[in-house]
C-alpha positions as CSV (number, residue, x, y, z in Angstrom):
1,X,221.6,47.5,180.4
2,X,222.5,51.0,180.2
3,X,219.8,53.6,178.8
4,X,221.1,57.2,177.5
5,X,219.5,60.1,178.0
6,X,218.6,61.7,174.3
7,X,216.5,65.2,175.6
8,X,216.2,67.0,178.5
9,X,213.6,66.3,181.0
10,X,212.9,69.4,182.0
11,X,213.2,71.8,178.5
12,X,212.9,68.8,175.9
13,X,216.5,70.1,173.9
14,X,219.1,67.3,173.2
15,X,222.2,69.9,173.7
16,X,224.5,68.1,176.4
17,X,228.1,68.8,177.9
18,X,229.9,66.5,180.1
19,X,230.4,68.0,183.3
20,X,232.6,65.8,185.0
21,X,232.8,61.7,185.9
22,X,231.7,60.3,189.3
23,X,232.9,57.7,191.0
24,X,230.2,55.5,192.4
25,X,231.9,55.5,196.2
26,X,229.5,53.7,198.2
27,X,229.3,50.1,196.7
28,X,230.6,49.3,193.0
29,X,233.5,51.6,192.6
30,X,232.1,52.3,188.9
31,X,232.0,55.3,186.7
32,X,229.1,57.4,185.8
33,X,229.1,60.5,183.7
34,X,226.8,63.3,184.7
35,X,225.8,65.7,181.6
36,X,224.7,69.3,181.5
37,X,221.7,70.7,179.6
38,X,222.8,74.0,177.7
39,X,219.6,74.7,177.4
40,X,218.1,75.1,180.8
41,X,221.3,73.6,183.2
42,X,219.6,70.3,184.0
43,X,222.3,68.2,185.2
44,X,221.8,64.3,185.1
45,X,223.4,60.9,184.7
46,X,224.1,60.1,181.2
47,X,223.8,56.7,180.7
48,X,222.8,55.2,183.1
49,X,221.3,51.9,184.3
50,X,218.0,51.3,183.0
51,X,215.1,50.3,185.3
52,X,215.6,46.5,185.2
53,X,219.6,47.2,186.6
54,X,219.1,50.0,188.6
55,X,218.4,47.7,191.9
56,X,221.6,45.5,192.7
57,X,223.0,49.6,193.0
58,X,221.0,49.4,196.2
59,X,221.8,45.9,197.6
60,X,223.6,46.6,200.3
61,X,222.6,46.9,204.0
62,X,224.6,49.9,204.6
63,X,221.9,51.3,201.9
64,X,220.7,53.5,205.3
65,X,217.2,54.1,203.9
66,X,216.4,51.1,203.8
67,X,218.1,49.8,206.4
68,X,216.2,49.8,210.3
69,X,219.4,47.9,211.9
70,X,221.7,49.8,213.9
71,X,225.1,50.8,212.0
72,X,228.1,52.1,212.1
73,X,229.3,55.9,213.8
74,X,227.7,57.6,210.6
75,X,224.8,55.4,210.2
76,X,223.9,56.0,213.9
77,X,224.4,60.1,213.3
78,X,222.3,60.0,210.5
79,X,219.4,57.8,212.5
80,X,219.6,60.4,215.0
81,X,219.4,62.9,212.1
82,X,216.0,61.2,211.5
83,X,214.7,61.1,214.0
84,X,214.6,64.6,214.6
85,X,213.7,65.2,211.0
86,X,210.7,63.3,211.1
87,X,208.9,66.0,213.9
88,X,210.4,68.9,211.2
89,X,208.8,67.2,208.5
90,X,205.6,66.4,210.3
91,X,205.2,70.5,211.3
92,X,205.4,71.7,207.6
93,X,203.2,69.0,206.4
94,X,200.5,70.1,209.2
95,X,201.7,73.7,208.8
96,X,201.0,73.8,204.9
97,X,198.7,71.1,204.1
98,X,197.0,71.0,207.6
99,X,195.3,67.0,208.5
100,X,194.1,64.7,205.6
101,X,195.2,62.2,203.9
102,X,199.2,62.2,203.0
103,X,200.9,59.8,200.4
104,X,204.4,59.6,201.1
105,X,206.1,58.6,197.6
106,X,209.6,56.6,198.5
107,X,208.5,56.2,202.4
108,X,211.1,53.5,203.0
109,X,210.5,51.5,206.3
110,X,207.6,54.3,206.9
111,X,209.0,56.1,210.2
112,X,207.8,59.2,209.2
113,X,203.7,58.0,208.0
114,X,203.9,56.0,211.3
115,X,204.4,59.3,212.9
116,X,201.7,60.9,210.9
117,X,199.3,58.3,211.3
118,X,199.6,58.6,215.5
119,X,198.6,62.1,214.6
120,X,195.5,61.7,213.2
121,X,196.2,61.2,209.6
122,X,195.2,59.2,207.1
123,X,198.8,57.7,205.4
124,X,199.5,55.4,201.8
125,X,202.9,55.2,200.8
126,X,205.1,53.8,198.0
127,X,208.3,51.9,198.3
128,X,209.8,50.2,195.6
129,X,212.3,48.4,198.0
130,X,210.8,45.0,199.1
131,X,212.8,45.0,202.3
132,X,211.9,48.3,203.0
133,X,208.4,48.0,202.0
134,X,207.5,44.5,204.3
135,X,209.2,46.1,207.1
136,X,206.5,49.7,207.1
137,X,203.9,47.1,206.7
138,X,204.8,44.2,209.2
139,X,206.2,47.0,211.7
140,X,204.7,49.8,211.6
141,X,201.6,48.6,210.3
142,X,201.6,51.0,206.7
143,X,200.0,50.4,204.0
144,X,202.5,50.6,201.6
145,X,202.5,50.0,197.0
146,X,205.9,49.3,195.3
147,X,204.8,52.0,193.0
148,X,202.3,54.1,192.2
149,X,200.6,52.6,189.4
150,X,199.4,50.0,191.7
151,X,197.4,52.6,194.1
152,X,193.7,52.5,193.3
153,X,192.8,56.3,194.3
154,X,190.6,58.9,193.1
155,X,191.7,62.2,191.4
156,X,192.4,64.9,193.7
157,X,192.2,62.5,196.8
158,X,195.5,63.2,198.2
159,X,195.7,66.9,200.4
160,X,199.5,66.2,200.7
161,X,202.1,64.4,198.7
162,X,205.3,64.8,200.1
163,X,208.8,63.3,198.0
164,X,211.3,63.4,200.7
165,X,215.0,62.8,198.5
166,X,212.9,60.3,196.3
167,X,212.6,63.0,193.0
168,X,216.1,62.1,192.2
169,X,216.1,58.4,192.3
170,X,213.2,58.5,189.9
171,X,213.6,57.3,186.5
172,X,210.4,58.5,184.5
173,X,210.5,61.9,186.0
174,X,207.4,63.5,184.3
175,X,204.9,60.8,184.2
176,X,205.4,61.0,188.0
177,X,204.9,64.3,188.3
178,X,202.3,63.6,185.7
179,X,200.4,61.2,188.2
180,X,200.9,63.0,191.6
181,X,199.0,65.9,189.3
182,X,196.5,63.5,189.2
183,X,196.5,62.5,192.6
184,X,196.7,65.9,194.4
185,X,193.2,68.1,195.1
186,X,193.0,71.7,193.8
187,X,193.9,72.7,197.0
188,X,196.9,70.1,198.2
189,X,200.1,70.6,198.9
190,X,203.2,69.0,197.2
191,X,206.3,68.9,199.4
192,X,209.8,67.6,197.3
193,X,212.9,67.9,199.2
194,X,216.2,67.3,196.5
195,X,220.0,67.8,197.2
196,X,220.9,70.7,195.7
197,X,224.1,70.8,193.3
198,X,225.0,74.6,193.6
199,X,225.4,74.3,197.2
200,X,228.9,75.6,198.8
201,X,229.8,71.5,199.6
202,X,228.6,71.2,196.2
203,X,231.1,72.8,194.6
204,X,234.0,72.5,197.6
205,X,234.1,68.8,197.0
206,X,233.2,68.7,193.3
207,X,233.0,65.2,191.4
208,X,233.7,63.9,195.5
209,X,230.1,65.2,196.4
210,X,228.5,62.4,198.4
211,X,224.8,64.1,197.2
212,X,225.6,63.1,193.8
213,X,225.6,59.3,194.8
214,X,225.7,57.7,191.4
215,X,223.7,56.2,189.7
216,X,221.1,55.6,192.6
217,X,220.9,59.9,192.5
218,X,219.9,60.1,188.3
219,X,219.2,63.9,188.3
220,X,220.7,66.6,190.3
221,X,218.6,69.7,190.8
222,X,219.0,73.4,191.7
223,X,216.3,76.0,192.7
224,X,216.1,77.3,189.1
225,X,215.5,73.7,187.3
226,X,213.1,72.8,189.7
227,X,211.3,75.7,189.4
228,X,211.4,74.8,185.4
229,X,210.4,71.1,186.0
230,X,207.6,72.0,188.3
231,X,206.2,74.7,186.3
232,X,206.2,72.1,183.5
233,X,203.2,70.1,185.4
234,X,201.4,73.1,186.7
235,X,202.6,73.6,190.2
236,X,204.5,76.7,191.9
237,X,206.9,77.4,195.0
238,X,205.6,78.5,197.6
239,X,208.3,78.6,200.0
240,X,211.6,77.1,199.9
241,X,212.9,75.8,203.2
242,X,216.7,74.8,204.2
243,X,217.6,70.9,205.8
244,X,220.7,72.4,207.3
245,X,221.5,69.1,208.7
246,X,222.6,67.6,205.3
247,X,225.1,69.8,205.1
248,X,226.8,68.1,207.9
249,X,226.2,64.3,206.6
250,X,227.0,65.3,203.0
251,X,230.7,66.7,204.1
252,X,231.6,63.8,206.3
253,X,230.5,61.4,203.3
254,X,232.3,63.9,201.4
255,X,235.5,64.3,203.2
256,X,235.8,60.4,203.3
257,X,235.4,60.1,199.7
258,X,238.1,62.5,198.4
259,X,240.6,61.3,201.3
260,X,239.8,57.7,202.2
261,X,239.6,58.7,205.8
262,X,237.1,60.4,208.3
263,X,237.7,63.7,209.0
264,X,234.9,64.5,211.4
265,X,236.1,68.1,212.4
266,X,236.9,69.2,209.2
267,X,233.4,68.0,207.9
268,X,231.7,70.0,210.5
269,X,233.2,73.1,210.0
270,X,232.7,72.5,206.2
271,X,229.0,71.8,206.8
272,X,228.6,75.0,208.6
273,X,230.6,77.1,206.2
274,X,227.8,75.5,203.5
275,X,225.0,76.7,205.3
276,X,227.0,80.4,205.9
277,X,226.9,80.3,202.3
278,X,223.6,79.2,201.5
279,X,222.1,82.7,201.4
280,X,224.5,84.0,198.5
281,X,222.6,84.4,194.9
282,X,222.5,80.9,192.6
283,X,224.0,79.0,196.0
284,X,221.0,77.2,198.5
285,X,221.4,74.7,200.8
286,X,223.0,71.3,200.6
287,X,219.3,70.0,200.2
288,X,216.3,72.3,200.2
289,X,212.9,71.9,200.1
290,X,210.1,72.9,197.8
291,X,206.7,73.5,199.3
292,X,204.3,73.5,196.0
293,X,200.5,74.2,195.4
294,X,198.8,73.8,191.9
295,X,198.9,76.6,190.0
296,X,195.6,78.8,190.0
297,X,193.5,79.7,186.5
């Protein structure tokens, strides 16, 4: 069934534009309308499938985040990718939040806690994907929740939460935010990373843009709405910091969409023009991420 969107998430008005229709590249071929707030500029999928349709969107083993098998070219590039994003993500978690306990919401197979937990901390995550979720606990030995309402902890037990491109996937947005509220000390650290839809790619490839990934990607943020949405459930920005490497990924996905092809040299050169023009007002990074503390009284 399809579920529409009657107010805002983020600024609770019910004034909407349609930006522009998407085509849902990766598996289904189907159409999906992505709506603007007028209000605040929240973009987001309008229907869209509601939570008992949502999953046959990701049943595919090309889904690569939920996929540990070896892949195609891109698949490989973007293992590689991870691989060396999971050291960059480890050093701002132990850089902001120090060691503790972490709860990594959307951990997939749980390469990243794995990594955490061979440095000494103490790891939960939630998966939603069965796969996903068997293999961090079979493999890497995780213990991993399909969701979050199922995690028996204390408030303020958690030091670091960290949503790495999970936030946009998420169907009830606030009562998440809501709970990791809960869940997060007075002093913890909450670390989102989101594709951002005023990046350069962004608007070079338009209703082509691989980040917008309909309808697995529901909302599609920019610095100013999250800073909106997080101020909404007490938190503020610390530091924003740049995953240049999705520039790169998000342009060859890109390039392949709008011409049915690869063009790997012209997605490289577009990925590095994105991050050229990432320091320009209202622009960003293809995906950025959002370092966040409660807000003090």
């Amino acid at each position: 069934m399809k579920e529409k969107i009657l107010i805002c998430p983020v600024c609770e008005k019910s004034d909407f534009s349609l930006l522009f229709d998407v085509k849902d590249y990766f598996l289904t071929s189907e159409e999906f309308s992505i709506q603007k707030c007028n209000n605040c500029g929240f973009k987001f999928v309008n229907p869209r499938p509601d939570k008992s349709e949502i999953g046959r969107y990701y049943q595919s083993d090309q889904y690569i985040s939920h996929n540990a098998a070896e892949a195609k070219f891109i698949n490989r590039v973007y293992k590689l990718a991870r691989r060396f994003s999971i050291l960059k993500k480890y050093k701002i978690v132990y850089k902001y939040a120090g060691p503790g306990k972490i709860l990594d919401i959307g951990c997939g197979t749980g390469e990243f806690l794995n990594y955490c937990k061979s440095r000494g901390f103490e790891v939960t995550g939630i998966e939603p994907n069965k796969k996903a979720r068997v293999f961090a606990q079979q493999e890497n030995k995780t213990p991993v929740f399909c969701e979050l309402a199922e995690l028996s902890a204390d408030k303020g037990s958690c030091n670091c939460i960290t949503m790495w491109h999970v936030l946009e996937h998420i169907h009830d947005l606030n009562e998440t935010l809501e709970m990791v509220k809960y869940l997060i000390s007075r002093n913890g650290i909450l670390i989102v990373a989101v594709p951002n839809c005023n990046s350069w790619d962004a608007g070079k490839y338009g209703n082509f843009w691989a980040a917008y990934d309909v309808p697995r990607h529901l909302y599609h943020f920019t610095e100013s709405t999250m800073k909106k949405l997080l101020t909404n459930h007490g938190f503020e920005i610390l530091t924003m910091l740049p995953q240049k490497l999705d520039a790169f990924y998000v342009s060859m996905l890109s390039e392949k969409y709008r011409s049915g092809k690869n063009n790997y040299f012209i997605s490289i050169i577009n990925g590095f023009r994105s991050n050229m023009h990432a320091w320009k007002p209202g622009r960003g990074y293809s995906s950025q991420i959002f370092v966040c503390s409660m807000k003090k009284t």
